[in-house]
PAFI-155194 format. One line per field, with one value per residue (C-alpha): residue number from 1; residue in three letters; x, y, z. Coordinates in nm, 4 decimals. Last residue first. Layout:
BEGIN
k = NUM  ...
r = ala  ...
c1 = X  ...
c2 = Y  ...
c3 = Z  ...
***
This chain:
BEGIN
k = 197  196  195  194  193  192  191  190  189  188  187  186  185  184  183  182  181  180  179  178  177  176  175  174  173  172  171  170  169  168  167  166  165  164  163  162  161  160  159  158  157  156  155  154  153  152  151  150  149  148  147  146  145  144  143  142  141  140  139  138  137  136  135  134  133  132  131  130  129  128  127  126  125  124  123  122  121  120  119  118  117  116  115  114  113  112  111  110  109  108  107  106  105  104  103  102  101  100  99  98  97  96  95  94  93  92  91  90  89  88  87  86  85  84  83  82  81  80  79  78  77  76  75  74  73  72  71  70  69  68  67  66  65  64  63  62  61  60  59  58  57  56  55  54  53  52  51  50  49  48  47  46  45  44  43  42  41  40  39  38  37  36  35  34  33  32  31  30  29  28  27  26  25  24  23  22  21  20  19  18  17  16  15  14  13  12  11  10  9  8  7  6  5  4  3  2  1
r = unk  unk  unk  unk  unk  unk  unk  unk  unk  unk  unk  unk  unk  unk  unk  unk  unk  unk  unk  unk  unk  unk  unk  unk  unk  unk  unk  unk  unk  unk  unk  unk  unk  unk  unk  unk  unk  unk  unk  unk  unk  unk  unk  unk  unk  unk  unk  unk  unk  unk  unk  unk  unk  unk  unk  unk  unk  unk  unk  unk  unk  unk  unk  unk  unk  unk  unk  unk  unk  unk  unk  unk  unk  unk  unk  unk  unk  unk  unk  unk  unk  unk  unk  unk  unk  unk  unk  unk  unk  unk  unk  unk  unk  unk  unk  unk  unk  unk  unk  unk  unk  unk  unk  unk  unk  unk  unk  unk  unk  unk  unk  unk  unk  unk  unk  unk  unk  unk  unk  unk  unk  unk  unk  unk  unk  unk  unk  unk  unk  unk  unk  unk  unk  unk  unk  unk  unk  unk  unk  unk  unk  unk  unk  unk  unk  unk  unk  unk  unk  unk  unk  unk  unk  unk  unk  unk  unk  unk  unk  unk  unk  unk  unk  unk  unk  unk  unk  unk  unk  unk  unk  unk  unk  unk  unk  unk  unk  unk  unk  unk  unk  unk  unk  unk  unk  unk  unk  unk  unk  unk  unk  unk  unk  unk  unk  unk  unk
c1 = -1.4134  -1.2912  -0.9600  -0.8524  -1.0463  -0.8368  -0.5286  -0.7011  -0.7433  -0.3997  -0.2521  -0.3913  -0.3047  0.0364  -0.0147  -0.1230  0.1707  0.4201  0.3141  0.2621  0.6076  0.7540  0.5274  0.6765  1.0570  0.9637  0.8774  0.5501  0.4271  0.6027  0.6068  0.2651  0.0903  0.3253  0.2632  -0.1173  -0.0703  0.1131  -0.1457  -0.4360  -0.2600  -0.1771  -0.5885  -0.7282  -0.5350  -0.6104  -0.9678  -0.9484  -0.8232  -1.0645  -1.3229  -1.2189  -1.1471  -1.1712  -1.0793  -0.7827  -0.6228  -0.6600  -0.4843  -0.2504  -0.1708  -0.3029  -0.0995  -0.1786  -0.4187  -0.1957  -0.2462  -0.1298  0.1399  0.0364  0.0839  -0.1862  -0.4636  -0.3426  -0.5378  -0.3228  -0.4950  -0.3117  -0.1875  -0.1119  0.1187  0.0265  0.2586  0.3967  0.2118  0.4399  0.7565  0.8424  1.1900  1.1842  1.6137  1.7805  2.1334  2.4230  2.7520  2.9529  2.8294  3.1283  3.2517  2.9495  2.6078  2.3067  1.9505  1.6907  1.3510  1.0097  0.7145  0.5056  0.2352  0.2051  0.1532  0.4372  0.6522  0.9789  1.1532  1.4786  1.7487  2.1225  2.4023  2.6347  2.9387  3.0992  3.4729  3.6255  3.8510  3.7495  3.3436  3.4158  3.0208  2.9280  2.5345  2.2936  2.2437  1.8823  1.5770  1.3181  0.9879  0.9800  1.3303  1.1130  0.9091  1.1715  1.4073  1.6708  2.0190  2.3352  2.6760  2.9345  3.3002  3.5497  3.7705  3.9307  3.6880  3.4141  3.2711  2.9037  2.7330  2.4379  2.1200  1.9823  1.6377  1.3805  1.0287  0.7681  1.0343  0.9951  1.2996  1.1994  1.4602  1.7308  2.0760  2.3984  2.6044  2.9724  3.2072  3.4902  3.3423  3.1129  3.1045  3.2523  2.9822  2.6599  2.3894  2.2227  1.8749  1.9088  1.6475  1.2331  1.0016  1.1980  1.0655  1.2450  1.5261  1.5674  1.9745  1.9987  2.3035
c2 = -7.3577  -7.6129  -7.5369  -7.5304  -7.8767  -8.0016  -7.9097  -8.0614  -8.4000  -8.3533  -8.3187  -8.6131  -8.8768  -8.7155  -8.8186  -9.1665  -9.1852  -9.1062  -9.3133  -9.6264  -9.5707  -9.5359  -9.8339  -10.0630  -9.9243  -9.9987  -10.3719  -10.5893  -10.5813  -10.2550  -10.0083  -10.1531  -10.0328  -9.7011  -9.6211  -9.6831  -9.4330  -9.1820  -9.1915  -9.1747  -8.8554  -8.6780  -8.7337  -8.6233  -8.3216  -8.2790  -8.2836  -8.0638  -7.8232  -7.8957  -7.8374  -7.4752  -7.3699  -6.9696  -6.9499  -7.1938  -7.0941  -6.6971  -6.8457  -7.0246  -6.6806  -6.5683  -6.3985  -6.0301  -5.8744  -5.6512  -5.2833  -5.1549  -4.8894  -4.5373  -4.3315  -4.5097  -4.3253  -4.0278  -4.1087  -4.0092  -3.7474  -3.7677  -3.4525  -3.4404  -3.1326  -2.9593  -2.9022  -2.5551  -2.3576  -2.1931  -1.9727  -1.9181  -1.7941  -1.6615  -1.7130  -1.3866  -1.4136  -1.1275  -1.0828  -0.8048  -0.7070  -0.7039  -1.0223  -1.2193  -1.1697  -1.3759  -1.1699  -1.3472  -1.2527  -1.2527  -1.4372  -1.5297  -1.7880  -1.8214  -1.6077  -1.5281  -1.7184  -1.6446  -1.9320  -2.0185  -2.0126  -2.1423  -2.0873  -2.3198  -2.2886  -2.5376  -2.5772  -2.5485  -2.2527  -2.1068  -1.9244  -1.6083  -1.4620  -1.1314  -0.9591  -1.1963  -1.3937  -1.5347  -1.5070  -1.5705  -1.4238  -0.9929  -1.0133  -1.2368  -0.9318  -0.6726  -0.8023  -1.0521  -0.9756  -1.2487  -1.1312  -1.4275  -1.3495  -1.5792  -1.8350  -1.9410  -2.2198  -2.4467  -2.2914  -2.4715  -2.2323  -2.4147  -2.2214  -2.4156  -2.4975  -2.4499  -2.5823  -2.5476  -2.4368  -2.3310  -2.2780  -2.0678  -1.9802  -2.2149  -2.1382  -2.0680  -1.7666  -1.6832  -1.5193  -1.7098  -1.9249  -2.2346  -2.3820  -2.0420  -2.0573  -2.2816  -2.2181  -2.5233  -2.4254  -2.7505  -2.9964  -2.9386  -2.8034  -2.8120  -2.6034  -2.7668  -2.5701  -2.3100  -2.2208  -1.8247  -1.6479
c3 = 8.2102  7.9050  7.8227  8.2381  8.2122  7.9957  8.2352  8.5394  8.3042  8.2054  8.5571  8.6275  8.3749  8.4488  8.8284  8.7228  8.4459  8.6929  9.0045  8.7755  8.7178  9.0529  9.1784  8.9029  9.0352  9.4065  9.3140  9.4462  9.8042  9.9495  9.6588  9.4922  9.8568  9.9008  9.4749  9.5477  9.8576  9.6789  9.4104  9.6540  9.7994  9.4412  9.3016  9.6639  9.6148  9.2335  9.2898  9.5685  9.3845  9.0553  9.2865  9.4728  9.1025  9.1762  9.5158  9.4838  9.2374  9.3358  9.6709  9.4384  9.2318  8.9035  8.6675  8.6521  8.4097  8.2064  8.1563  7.8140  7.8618  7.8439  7.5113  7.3647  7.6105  7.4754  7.1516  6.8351  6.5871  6.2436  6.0700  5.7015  5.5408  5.2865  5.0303  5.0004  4.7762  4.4846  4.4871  4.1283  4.0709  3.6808  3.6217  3.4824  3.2933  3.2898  3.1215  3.1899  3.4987  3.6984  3.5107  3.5869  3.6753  3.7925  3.8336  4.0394  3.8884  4.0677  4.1546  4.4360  4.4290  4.7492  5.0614  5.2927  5.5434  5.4137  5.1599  5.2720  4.9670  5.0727  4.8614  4.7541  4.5710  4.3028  4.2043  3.8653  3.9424  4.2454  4.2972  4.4636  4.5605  4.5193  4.6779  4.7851  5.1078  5.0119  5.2430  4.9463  4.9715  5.0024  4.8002  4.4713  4.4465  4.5043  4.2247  4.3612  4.3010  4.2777  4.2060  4.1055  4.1414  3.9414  3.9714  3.6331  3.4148  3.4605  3.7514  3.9050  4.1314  4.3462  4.4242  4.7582  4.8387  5.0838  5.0260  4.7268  4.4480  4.0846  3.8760  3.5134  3.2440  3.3865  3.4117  3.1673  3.2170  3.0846  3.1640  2.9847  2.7154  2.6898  3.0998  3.2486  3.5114  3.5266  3.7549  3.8923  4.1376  4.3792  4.3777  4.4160  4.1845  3.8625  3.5468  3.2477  3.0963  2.8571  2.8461  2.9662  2.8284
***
């Protein structure tokens, strides 16, 4: 006994067993599938064998293991269904019967386009790691910003000479100080200039 159903492109084909009265066979009318799928056989009652037959149409595009399958009492079996590489649409009928034959339902197996599948182009050129430019050295430094060098140099040795000079006629701790804010006065200006060039 066939139950109408809703044609399903993509799940599991559910066969019912047993699930009204003994022998019996509930399944879809039509099942349409796209990729692989599996044909799952629920039994709601005593274990029983399940023969499964595809007609030639539907046996030149589904790779199915047919022939009887023991189902136990209230368990489920699963049978894998890989669609061959042939031409879509293909349709046939898979024949499910119980009982030796006693009770029999067909399901329409529709095997339709499979969805294409997108393909993006990658540049080789992102497979390799971005090159870097390498930090700068002090001879790089100094070959690039020969002013600002000298700049600085000049700058550090008159500061160590106004903190000598305040370091020897006024306080040591003054000269320290004036030291550190001359020298960070400095550094900023070579920084700023950094932003600038």
């Amino acid at each position: 006994m066939a139950t109408p159903a809703e044609d399903t492109e993509t799940g599991d084909l559910e066969i019912y067993i047993n699930r009204q009265q003994p022998t019996a066979v509930e399944a879809p009318a039509v099942f349409s599938a796209r990729e692989n799928f599996t044909i799952t056989l629920f039994n709601e009652g005593e274990a029983v064998h399940v023969h499964l037959s595809c007609d030639d149409d539907l046996a030149t595009a589904l790779d199915l293991e047919t022939g009887n399958h023991y189902v136990h009492r209230d368990g489920a079996y699963h049978i894998p269904a890989d669609i061959r590489d042939v031409e879509p649409p293909v349709r046939g009928k898979l024949k499910i019967s119980v009982g030796y034959g006693a009770e029999a339902s067909y399901v329409e197996v529709r095997i339709l386009e499979r969805p294409t599948r997108r393909t993006v182009e990658v540049d080789e050129s992102l497979a390799e790691p971005p090159q870097r430019e390498p930090e700068p050295g002090v001879a790089d430094i100094i070959v690039t910003h020969p002013v600002r060098v000298l700049l600085l140099g000049l700058a550090i040795l008159l500061s160590i000479t106004v903190v000598i000079a305040v370091g020897v006629l006024v306080d040591p701790i003054v000269a320290g100080v004036l030291a550190a804010l001359f020298l960070v006065f400095l550094i900023g200006l070579v920084v700023l200039g950094d932003r600038d060039g």
